[in-house]
C-alpha positions in Angstrom: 133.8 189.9 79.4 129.7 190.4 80.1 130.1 187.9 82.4 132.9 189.6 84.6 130.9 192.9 84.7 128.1 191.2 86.3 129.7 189.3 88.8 131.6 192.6 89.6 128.3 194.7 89.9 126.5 191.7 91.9 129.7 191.8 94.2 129.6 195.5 94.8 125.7 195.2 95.9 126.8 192.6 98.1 129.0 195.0 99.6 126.9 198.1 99.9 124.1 195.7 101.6 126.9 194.0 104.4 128.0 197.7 104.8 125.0 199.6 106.0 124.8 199.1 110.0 122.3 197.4 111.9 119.7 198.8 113.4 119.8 199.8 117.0 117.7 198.0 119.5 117.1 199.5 122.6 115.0 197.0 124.0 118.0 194.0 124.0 120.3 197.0 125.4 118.0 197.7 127.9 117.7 194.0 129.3 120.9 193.0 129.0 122.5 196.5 130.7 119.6 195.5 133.7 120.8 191.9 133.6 124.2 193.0 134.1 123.3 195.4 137.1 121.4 192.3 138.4 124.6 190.2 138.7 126.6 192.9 140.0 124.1 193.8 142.7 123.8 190.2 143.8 127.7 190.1 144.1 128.3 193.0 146.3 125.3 191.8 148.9 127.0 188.6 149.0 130.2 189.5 149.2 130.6 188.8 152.7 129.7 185.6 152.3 132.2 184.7 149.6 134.9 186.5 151.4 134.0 184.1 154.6 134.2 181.4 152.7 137.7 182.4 151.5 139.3 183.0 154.6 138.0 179.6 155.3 139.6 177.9 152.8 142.5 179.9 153.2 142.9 178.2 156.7 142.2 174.8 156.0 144.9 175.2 152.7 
């Protein structure tokens, strides 16, 4: 019986500890929200390009 409280208590500070959230980092948002923009803005300016090649294919399909 001793033995199944403690497993039960051990289990409910298990769950208490996975509970709680994480901690917010800013820093890891920041970079990846700038890496994002990074890939978006290099998109658009060579969109043109890709669109080119497109129309190209598109022809020789």
């Amino acid at each position: 019986m001793e033995q199944y409280y403690l497993n039960n208590s051990q289990k409910n500070r298990e769950d208490k500890k996975s509970s709680q959230k994480k901690s917010f980092d800013f820093k890891l948002y920041k970079k990846n929200t700038i890496n994002s923009l990074n890939d978006v803005e290099y998109f658009l300016n060579n969109y043109e390009k890709y669109k080119h090649l497109l129309k190209i294919y598109k022809l020789f399909k």
